[in-house]
C-alpha positions in Angstrom: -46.1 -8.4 19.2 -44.6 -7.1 16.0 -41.6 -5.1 15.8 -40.4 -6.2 19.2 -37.2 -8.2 18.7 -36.3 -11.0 21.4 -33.6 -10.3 24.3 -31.9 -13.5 22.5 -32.6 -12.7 19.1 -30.3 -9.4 20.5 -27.8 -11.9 21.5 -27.4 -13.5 18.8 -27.4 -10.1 16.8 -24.5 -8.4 19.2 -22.5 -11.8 18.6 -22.7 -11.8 14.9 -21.7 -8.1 14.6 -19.1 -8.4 17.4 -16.9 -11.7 15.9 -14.0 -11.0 14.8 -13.5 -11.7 11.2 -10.9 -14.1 10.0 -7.8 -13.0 8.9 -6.3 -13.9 5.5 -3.4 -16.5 6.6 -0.3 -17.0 4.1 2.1 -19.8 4.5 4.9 -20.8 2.1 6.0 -23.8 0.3 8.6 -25.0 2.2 12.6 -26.1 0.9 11.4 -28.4 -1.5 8.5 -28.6 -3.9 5.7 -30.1 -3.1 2.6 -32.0 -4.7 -1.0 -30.2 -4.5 -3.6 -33.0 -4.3 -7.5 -32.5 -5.5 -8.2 -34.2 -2.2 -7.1 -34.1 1.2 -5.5 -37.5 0.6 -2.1 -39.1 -1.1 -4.5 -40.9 -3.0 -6.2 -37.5 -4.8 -5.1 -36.8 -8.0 -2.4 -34.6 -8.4 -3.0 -31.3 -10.2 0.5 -29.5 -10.0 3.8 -29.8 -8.1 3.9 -26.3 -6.4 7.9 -25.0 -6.3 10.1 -24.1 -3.1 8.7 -21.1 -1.4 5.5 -19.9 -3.2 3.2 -18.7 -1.0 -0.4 -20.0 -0.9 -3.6 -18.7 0.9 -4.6 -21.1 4.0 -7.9 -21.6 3.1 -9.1 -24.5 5.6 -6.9 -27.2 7.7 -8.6 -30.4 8.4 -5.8 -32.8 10.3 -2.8 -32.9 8.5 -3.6 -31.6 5.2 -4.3 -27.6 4.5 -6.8 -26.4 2.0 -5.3 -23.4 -0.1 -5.5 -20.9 -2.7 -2.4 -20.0 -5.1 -2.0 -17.0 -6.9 -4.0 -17.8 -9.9 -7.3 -18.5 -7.6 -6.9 -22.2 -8.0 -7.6 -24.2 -4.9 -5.8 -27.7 -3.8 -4.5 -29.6 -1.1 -1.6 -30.0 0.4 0.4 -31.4 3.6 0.8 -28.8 6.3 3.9 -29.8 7.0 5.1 -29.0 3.8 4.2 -25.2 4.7 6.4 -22.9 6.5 5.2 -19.3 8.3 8.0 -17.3 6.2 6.1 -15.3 4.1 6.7 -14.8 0.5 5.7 -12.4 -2.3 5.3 -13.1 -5.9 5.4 -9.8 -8.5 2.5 -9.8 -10.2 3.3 -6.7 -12.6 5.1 -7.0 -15.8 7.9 -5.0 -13.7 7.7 -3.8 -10.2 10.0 -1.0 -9.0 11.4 -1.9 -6.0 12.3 1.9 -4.1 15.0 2.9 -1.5 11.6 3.8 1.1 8.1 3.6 1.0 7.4 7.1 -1.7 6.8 6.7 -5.6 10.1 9.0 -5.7 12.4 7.3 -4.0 15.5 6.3 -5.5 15.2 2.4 -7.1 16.9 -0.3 -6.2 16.1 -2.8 -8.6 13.4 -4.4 -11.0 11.4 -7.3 -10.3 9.4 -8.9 -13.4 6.4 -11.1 -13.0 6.3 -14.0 -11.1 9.7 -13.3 -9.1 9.7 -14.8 -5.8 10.2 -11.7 -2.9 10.6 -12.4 1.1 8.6 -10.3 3.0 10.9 -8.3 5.3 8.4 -6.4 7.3 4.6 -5.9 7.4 3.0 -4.0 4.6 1.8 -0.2 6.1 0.4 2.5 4.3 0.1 0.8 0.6 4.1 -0.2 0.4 5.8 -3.5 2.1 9.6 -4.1 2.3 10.8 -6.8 0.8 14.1 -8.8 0.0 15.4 -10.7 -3.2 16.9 -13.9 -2.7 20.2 -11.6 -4.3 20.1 -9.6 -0.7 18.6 -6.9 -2.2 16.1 -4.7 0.4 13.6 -2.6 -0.6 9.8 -1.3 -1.0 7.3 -2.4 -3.2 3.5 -1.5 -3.9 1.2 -3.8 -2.4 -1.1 -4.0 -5.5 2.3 -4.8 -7.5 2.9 -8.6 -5.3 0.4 -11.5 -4.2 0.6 -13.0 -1.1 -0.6 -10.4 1.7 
């Protein structure tokens, strides 16, 4: 009959809308740089040597090698073991203000220009994330002003 839709075609529907959808993981480089490979293989060319601590996107992991995405949108290889679960930020503004608490009026703590490496000191909430300079500086920072969340 038309218009009548199968118990399994249902199923299948319920399942598709139900599954959870995969969350964005970010690793880091980890205390030394490391070579990003075209291929999952020592043997792929190398397209860049990726500095301590910048954070990637984990795209795919196949074995022992990680397929991610860097700041810039590129995509490349690299060993997983060469990634670490701290989480870094990188400023992505010509200068990001980096505030005393989470409010476009707090008092500023310091400056951050593009492409300054951050920690991530706690989960980002409600549009700001805390983050710490590698100077021991603590503070908040917009989440559209850093990549890596």
């Amino acid at each position: 009959m038309r218009g009548l839709i199968s118990i399994s075609t249902l199923s299948l529907l319920a399942t598709l809308v139900t599954a959870p959808v995969q969350a964005m993981e970010f690793r880091s480089v980890g205390a030394s740089p490391v070579i990003m490979y075209d291929a999952p293989s020592v043997k792929g060319g190398k397209v860049y040597v990726a500095p301590r601590g910048m954070p990637v996107e984990v795209i795919f992991t196949s074995g022992a090698w990680s397929k991610v995405r860097d700041m810039a949108g590129d995509l490349s290889w690299v060993e997983s073991k060469d990634l670490i679960t701290r989480r870094n930020l990188i400023v992505r503004v010509a200068n990001a203000k980096i505030r005393t608490s989470a409010d476009d009026s707090a008092a500023l703590v310091f400056s951050a220009e593009k492409n300054v490496l951050l920690e991530m000191a706690e989960p980002a909430s409600a549009g700001w994330v805390k983050v710490r300079h590698r100077d021991g500086q603590l503070g908040y920072v917009k989440v559209n002003e850093v990549w890596g969340l």
